[in-house]
C-alpha positions in Angstrom: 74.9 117.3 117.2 72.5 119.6 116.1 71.5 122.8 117.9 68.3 121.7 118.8 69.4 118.2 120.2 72.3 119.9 122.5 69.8 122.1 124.0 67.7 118.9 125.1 70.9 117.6 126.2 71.8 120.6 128.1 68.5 120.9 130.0 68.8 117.6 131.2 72.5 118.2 132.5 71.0 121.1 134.1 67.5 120.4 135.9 68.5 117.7 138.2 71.0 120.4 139.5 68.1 123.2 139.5 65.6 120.9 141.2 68.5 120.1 143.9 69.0 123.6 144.4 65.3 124.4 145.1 65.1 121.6 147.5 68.3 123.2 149.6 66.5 126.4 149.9 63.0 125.2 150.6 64.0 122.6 153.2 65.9 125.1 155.2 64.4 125.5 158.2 63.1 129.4 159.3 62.9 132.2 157.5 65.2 134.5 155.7 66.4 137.2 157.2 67.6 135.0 159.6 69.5 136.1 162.9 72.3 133.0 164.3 71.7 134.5 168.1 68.0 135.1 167.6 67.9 138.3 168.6 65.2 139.7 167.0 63.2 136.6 168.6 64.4 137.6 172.3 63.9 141.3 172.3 60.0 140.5 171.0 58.2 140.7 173.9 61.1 141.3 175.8 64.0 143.6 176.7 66.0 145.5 174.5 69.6 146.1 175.3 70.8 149.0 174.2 74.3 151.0 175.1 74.5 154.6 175.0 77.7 156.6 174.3 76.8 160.7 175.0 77.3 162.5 171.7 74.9 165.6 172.1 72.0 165.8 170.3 71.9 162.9 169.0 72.0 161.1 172.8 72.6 162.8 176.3 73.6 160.7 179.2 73.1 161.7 183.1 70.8 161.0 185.6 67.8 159.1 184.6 67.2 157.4 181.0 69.1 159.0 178.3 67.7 161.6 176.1 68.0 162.8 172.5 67.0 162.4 169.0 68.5 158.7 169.4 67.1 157.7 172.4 63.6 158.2 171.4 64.2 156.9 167.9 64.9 153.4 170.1 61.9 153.8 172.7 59.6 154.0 169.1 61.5 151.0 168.2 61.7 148.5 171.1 57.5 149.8 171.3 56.7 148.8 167.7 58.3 145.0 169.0 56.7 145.0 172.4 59.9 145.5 174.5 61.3 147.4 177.5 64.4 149.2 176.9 67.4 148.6 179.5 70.2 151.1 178.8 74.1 150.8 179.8 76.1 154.0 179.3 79.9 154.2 178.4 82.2 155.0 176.3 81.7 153.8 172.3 84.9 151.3 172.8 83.3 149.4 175.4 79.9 149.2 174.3 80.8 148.1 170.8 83.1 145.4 173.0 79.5 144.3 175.0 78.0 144.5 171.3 80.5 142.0 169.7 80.3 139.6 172.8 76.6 139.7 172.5 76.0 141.6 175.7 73.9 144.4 174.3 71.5 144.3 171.2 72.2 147.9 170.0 74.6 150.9 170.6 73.8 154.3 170.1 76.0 157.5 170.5 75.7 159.8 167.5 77.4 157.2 165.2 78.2 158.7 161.7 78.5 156.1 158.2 82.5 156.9 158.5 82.1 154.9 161.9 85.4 153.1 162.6 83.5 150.4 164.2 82.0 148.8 160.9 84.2 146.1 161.5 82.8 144.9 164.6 79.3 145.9 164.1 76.7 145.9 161.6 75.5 149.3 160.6 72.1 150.7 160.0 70.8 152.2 156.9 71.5 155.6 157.7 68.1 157.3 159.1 69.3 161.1 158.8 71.7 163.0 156.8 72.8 166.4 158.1 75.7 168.7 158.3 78.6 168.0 159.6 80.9 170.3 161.5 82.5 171.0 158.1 79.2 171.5 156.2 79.8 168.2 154.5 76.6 166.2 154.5 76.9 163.4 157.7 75.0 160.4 157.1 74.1 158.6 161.0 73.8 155.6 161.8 73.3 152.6 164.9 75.4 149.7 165.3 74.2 146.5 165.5 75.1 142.9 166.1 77.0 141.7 163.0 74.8 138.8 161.5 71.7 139.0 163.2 69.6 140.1 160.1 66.4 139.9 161.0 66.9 142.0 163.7 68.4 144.7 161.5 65.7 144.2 159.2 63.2 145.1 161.8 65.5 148.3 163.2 66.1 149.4 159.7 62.3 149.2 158.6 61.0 151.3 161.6 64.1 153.8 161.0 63.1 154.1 157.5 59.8 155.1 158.2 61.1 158.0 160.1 64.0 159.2 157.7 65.3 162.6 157.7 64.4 163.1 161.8 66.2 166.3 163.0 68.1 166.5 166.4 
């Protein structure tokens, strides 16, 4: 067969499958980033759960609403989406726990990109690099609800805008 002739031959082999893919991904329903648990969708115009593990500066737990470099990073946030913030303080354990079982929309605490709780949550981009305690740069991070995409989407974009925020 000549060259010419296979590629006709090929195309034909080929659009139907091309034209069935494009159907698949334009009749989906919503949009893409999508998030399973619709979080993104709840906390709009609504409340924000977020846990709090102290780790001064970057969050300081006591009486009242927490404070630090974190905390307000998240006030900005749940603002820029129109919701209250609810916090829950504890240790990192438990709050990643209350993340995984969809308790909580966000944990705070001073998290670092070496976080050993990238297997049970979904990581920011990192918003600030600084120091570490060895003088090896320290890239931090939030944790988020693994999955829930457009939600991190939305967190991610409003951290970005900030980048490189000091404690």
């Amino acid at each position: 067969m000549p060259d010419t002739e296979r590629l006709r031959h090929s195309r034909f082999r080929t659009a139907p499958a091309a034209c069935a893919m494009v159907a698949v991904l334009t009749g989906c329903s919503g949009g893409f980033p999508a998030d399973p648990d619709g979080t993104l969708e709840t906390v709009t115009g609504g409340v924000l759960r977020v846990g709090v593990s102290s780790n001064p500066p970057w969050t300081e737990t006591g009486e009242g609403a927490p404070t630090g470099l974190e905390p307000e990073l998240v006030e900005g946030f749940a603002e820029s989406v129109d919701a209250e913030v609810e916090w829950t303080s504890g240790g990192e354990e438990d709050l990643v726990g209350r993340l995984e079982r969809s308790e909580l929309d966000l944990v705070v605490g001073g998290f670092t990109e070496a976080s050993p709780w990238s297997a049970q949550a979904a990581l920011t981009y990192p918003y600030t690099t600084v120091p570490g305690p060895d003088g090896a740069p320290e890239a931090h991070v939030m944790a988020a609800p693994m999955g829930e995409n457009a939600f991190l989407v939305a967190l991610e974009s409003y951290l970005l805008d900030r980048q490189d925020v000091q404690p």
